[in-house]
TORKOL-4160 file (C-alpha; in steps of 0.2 Angstrom, whole numbers, padded with zeros to 4 digits, m for minus):
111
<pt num="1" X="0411" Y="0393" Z="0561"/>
<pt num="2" X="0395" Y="0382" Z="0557"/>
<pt num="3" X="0378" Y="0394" Z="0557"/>
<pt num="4" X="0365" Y="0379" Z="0562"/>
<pt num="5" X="0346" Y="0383" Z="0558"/>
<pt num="6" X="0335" Y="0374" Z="0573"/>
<pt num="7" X="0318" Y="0373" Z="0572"/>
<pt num="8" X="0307" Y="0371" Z="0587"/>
<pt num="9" X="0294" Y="0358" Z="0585"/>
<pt num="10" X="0278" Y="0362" Z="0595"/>
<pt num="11" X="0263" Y="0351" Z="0602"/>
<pt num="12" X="0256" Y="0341" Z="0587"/>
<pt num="13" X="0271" Y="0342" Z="0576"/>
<pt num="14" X="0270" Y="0358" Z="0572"/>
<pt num="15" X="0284" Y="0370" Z="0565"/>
<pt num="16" X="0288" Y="0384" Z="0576"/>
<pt num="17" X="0301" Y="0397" Z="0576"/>
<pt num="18" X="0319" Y="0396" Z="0570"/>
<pt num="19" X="0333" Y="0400" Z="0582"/>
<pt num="20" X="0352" Y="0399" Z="0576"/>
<pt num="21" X="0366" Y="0390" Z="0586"/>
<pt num="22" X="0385" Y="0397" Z="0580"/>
<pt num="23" X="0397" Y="0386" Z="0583"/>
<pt num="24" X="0414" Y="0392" Z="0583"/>
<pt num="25" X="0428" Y="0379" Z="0582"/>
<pt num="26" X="0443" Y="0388" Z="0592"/>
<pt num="27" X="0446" Y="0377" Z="0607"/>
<pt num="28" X="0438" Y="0391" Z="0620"/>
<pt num="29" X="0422" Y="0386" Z="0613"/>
<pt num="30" X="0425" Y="0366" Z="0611"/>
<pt num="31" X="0412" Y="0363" Z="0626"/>
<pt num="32" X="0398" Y="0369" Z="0614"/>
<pt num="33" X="0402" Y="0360" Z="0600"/>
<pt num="34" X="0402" Y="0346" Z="0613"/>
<pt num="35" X="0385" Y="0349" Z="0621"/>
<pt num="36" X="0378" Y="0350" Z="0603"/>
<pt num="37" X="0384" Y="0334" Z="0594"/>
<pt num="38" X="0377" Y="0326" Z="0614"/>
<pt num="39" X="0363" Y="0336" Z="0610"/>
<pt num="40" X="0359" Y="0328" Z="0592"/>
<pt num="41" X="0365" Y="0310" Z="0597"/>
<pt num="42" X="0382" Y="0309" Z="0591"/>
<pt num="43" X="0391" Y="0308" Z="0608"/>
<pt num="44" X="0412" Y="0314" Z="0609"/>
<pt num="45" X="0423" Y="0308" Z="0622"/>
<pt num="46" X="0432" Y="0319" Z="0634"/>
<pt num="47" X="0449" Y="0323" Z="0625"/>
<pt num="48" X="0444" Y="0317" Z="0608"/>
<pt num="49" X="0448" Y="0326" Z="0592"/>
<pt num="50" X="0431" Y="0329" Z="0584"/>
<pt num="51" X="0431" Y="0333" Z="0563"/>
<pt num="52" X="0411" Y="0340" Z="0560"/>
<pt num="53" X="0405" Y="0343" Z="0543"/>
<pt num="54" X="0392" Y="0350" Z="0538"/>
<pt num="55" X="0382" Y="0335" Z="0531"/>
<pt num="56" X="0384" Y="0325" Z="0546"/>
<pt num="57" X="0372" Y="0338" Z="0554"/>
<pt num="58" X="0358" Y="0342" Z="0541"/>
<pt num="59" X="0341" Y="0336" Z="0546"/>
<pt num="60" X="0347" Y="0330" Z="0564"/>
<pt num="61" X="0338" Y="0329" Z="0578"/>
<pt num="62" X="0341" Y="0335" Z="0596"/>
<pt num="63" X="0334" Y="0342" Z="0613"/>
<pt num="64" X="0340" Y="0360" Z="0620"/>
<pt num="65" X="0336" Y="0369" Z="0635"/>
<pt num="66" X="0327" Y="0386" Z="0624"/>
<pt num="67" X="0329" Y="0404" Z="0634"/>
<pt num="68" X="0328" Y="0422" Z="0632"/>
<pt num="69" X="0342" Y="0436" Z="0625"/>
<pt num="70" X="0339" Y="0454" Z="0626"/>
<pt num="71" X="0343" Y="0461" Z="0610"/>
<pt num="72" X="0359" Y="0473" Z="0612"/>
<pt num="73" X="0350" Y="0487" Z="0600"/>
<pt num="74" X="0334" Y="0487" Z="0607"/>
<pt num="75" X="0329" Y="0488" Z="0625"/>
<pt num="76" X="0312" Y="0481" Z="0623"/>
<pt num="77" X="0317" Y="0466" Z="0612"/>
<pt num="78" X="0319" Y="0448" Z="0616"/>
<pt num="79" X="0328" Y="0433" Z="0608"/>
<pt num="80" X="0326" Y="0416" Z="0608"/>
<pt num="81" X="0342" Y="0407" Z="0610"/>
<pt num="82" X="0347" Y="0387" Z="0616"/>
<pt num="83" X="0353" Y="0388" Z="0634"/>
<pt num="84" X="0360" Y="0373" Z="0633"/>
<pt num="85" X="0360" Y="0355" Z="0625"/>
<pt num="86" X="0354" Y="0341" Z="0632"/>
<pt num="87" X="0355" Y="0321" Z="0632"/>
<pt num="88" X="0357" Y="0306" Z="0642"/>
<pt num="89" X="0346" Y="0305" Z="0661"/>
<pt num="90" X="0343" Y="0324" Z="0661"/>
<pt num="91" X="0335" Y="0320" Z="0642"/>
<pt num="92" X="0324" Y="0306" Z="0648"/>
<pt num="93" X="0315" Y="0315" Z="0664"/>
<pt num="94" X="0313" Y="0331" Z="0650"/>
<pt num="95" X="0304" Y="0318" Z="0640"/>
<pt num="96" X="0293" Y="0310" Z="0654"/>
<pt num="97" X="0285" Y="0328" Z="0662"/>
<pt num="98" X="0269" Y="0331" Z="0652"/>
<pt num="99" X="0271" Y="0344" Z="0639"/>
<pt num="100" X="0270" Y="0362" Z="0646"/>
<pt num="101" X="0253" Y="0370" Z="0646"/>
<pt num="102" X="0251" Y="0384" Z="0632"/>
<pt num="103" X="0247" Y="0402" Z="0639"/>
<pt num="104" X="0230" Y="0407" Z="0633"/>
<pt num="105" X="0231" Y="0424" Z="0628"/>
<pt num="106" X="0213" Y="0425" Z="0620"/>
<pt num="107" X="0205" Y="0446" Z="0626"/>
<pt num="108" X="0191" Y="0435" Z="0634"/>
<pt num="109" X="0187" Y="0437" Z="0651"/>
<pt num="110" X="0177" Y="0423" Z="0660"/>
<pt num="111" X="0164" Y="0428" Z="0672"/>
């Protein structure tokens, strides 16, 4: 199993929070391993056998589909996790939306 440290990278190149992606090589979980190395530009064909080390990975690139896990100990808690990887069309409209607008959450109130 491979623990790999992401980094989400926010408007002006900034460094946001970490979020890790466990990739477990048993073959129930080979569609993952597949949607990652899609993800970071090193494609697989269907059927092929794949051999991943670790220093192929480090310092990579890729685009994910970020979402939200409840934390199994605490109720109220919520994790960021990667939905899912993505490349290829679904990539290029993801890159041509304009960026999302950030939530102003400033205890102003306009009148």
């Amino acid at each position: 199993m491979l623990k790999v440290t992401c980094r989400i990278i926010l408007d002006g190149d900034q460094k946001g929070p970490e979020i890790w992606e466990f990739l477990t090589f048993t073959s129930k979980a080979a569609w993952k391993i597949t949607q990652f190395l899609h993800g970071i530009g090193k494609p697989v064909a269907k059927g092929e056998t794949v051999n991943v080390e670790p220093i192929d990975i480090v310092d990579r690139e890729g685009w994910a589909i970020i979402g939200e896990q409840e934390s199994e100990n605490d109720t109220d808690a919520k994790f960021n996790k990667i939905e899912r990887w993505v490349w290829g069309d679904e990539l290029a409209k993801l890159r041509s939306k304009p960026a999302a607008k950030q939530i102003d959450d400033s205890d102003e109130i306009p009148f």
